[in-house]
N, C-alpha and C positions, 0 to 999 in steps of 0.2 A: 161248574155251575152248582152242582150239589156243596160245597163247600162253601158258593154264596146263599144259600139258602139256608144252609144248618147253622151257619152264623147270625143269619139276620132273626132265625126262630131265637136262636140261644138271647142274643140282644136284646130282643124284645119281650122274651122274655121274663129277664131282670131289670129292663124299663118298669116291666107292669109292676113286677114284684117291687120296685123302689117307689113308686106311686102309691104304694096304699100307705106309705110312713107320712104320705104329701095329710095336714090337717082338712084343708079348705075340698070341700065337697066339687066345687067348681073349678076349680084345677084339677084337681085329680081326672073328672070328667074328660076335660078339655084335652088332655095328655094322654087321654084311652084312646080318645078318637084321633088326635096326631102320632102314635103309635102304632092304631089300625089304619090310618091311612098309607104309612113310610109300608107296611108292611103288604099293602096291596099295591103301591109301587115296584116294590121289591119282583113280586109275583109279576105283575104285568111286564116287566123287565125281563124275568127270564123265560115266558112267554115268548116278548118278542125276542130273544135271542135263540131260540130253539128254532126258528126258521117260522112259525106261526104266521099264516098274514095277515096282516095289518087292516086290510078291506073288510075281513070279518068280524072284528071291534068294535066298528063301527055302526 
């Protein structure tokens, strides 16, 4: 699980960093926030796989 997590920081990392070469102000935006989103999936993911329940999420 550590191994998916230091990947996905590493990833998205150079997402971010390849985004600022993007011209358009509104892409670049739009790419931060589907890059924070993938990346709060990611967490909510290894959340629930650490055994965490699911009732308290909610």
């Amino acid at each position: 699980m550590l191994v998916i997590s230091a990947l996905a920081i590493v990833v998205a990392g150079f997402c971010l960093w390849v985004v600022q070469l993007i011209a358009n102000p509104t892409v670049r935006t739009l790419l931060r926030v589907f890059i924070g989103l993938c990346l709060a999936a990611v967490i909510a993911y290894m959340v629930l796989a650490a055994g965490f329940p699911t009732s308290l999420l909610v």
